[in-house]
C-alpha positions in Angstrom: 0.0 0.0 0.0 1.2 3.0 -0.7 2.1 6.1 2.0 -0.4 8.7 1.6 2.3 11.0 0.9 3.1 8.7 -2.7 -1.0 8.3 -3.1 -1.0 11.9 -3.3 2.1 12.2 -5.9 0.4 9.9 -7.9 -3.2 11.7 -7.2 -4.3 13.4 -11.1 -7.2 15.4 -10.0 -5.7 18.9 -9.0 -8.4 19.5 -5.9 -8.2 15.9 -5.0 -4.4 16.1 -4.7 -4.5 19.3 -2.8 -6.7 17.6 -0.2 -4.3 14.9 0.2 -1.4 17.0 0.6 -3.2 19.3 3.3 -3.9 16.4 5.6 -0.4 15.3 5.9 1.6 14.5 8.4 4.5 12.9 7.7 6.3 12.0 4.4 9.9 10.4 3.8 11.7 9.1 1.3 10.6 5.9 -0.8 12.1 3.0 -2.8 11.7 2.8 -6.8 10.5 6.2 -6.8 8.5 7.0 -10.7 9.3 9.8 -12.3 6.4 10.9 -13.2 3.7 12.5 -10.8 0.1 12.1 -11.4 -1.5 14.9 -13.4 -4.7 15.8 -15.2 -5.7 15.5 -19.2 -5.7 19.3 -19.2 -3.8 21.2 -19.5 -2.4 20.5 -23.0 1.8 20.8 -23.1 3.2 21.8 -25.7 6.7 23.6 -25.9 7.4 27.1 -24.0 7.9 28.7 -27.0 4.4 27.6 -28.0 2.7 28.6 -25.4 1.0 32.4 -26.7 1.8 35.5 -24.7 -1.5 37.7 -23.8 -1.7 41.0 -22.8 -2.9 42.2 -19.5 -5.1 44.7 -20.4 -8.3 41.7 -21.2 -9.7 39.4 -19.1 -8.3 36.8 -21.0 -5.3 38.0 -20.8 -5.3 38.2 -17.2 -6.9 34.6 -16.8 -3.7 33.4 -18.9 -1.5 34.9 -16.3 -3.3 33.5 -13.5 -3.6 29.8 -15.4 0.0 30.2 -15.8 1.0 31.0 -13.1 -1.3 28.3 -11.1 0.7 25.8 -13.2 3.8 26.9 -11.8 2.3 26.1 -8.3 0.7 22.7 -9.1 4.2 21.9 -10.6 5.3 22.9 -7.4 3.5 20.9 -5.0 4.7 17.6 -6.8 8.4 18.7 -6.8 7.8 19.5 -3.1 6.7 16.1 -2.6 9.1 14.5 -4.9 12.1 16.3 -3.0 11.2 14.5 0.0 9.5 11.0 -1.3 12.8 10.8 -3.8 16.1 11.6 -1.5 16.6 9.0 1.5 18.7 9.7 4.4 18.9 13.3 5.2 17.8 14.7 8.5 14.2 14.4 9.9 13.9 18.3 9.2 14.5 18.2 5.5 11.3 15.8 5.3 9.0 18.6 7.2 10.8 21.1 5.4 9.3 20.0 2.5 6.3 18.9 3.4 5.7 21.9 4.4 6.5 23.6 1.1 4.3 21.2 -0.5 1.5 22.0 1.7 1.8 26.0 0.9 2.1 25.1 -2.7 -1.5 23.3 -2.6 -2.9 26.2 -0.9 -1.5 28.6 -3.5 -3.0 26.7 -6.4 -6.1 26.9 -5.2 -5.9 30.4 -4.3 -4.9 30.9 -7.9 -7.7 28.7 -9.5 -10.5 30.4 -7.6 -9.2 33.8 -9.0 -8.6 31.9 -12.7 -12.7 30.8 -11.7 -13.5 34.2 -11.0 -12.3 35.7 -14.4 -14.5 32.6 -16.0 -11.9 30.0 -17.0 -10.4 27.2 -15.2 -7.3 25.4 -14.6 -6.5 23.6 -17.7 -8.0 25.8 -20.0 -5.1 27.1 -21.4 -2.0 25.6 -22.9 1.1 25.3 -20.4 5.0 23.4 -21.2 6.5 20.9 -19.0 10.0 22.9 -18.2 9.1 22.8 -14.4 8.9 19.2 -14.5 11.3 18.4 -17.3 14.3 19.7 -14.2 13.0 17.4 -11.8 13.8 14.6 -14.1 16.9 15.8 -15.0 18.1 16.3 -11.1 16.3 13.1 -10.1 19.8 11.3 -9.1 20.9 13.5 -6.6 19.4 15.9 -4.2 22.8 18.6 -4.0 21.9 18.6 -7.7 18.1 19.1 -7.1 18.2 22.1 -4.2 21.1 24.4 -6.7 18.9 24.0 -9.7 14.9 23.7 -8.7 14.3 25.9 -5.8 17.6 28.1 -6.5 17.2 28.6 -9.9 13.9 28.2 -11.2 11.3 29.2 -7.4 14.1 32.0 -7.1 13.2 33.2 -10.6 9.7 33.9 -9.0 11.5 36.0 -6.8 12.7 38.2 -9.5 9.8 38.3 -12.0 6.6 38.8 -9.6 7.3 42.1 -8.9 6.8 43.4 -12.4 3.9 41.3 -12.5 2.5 42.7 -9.6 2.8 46.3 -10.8 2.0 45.5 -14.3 -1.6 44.6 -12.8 -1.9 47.8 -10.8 -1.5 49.5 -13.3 -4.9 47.4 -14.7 -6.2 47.6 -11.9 -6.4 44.2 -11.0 -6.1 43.8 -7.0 -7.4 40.7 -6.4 -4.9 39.0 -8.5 -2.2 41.0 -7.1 -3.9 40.2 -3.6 -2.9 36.7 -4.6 0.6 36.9 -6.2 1.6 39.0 -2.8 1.0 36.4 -1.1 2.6 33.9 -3.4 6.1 36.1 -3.2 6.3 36.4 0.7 6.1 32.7 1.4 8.0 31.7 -1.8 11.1 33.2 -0.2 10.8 30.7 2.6 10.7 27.8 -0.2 13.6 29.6 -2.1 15.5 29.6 1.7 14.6 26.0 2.4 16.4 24.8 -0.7 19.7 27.1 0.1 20.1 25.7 3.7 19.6 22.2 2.5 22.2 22.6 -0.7 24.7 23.9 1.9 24.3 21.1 3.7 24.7 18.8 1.2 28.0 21.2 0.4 29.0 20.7 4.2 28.4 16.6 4.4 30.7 16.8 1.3 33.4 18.9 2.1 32.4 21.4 -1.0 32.5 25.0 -0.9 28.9 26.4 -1.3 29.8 29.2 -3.9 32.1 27.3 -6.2 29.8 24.5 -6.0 26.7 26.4 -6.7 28.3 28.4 -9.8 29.8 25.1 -11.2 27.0 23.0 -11.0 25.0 25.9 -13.1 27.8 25.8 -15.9 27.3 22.0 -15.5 23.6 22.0 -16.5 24.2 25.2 -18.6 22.2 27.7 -16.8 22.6 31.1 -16.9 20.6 33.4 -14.2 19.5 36.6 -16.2 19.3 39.6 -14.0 17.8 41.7 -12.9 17.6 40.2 -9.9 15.5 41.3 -6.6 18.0 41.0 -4.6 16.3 41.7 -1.4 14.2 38.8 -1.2 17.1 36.3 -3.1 19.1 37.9 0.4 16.5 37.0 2.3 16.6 33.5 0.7 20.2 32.8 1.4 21.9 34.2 -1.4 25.3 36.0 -1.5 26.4 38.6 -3.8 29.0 36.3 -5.4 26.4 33.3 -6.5 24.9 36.7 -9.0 27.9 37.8 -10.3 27.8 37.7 -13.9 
């Protein structure tokens, strides 16, 4: 039988998983983990580059945001469990760590799909890509590997981008989305944060230096982090000055 931690991985039905993840417990690391989570029919995936760009001066416009950015946080909540279901033997506070992440992640999907409802659209109305997911796979074999380049590289880039966002919809006079996102960025730099005390660790149990590590393993995967940065909240998440340099 499986834990109720891997019943929800597996679980397709976005509200369904969401409920499973919020009555939690406990979660820890499995054997023969899959790769792939459970996920509904909808929404289609097709590559970023395919996915259209809207404007956010229409409703539709807006509604893409939202259903793009409540992708982002459905991805989320199976990398959060996948983080901790995938990676045995690492201290009982890594597990709740992440549990915990994947817990905020549920709630901020369905704050974002009861907004998406609100425009009059729903989660999987819209076409979304797979890039989320697609790193997971590729940093499945290692959790030092996982912690640089998920929550450092890709949750960080929230970080940076959500402000613009935020004032972009001021400016349409959006609040209740931005209601939303503000309180998607405050807790995101706790996620971001979680995956830079856990890398370090890794660093430490290895005898690695955190800054050369981090830089090489970017080059490694060939990532580049594109400024600008907002470098208060990647601060507040555990970043030094000398993991941005360009």
């Amino acid at each position: 039988m499986p834990s109720a931690a891997l019943q929800a991985f597996f679980t397709a039905d976005p509200a369904e998983k969401c409920a499973r993840v919020a009555a939690l417990t406990v979660i820890a690391a499995v054997t023969d983990m899959p790769l792939q989570p459970g996920r509904p029919a909808t929404p289609l995936l097709v590559r970023p580059r395919d996915v259209p760009g809207r404007g956010l001066g229409s409703i539709e416009g807006r509604a893409g945001l939202c259903h793009a950015v409540a992708h982002i946080e459905f991805n989320a909540i199976n990398l959060a469990l996948d983080a901790a279901l995938r990676f045995a033997d690492m201290p009982p506070d890594y597990y709740a760590d992440w549990l915990s992440v994947a817990q905020d992640e549920a709630r901020h999907f369905l704050m974002m799909r009861q907004r998406l409802n609100q425009l009059g659209f729903d989660y999987g109305d819209f076409t979304a890509h797979n890039g989320l997911w697609e790193s997971a796979e590729k940093t499945a074999d290692d959790v030092m590997v996982r912690m640089a380049c998920v929550p450092r590289v890709l949750e960080a880039r929230g970080l940076d981008v959500t402000p613009n966002l935020i004032s972009r919809l001021r400016e349409v006079r959006d609040l209740e989305t931005v209601a939303v996102l503000e309180v998607i960025l405050a807790e995101e730099v706790r996620h971001v944060e979680i995956g830079t005390r856990w890398f370090r660790h890794c660093c430490t149990a290895r005898g690695l230096e955190p800054v050369d590590t981090f830089r090489s393993l970017l080059a490694a995967h060939n990532i580049i982090l594109r400024p600008p940065f907002n470098h208060a909240a990647r601060q507040q998440a555990g970043f030094v000055p000398e993991e941005l340099a360009l």
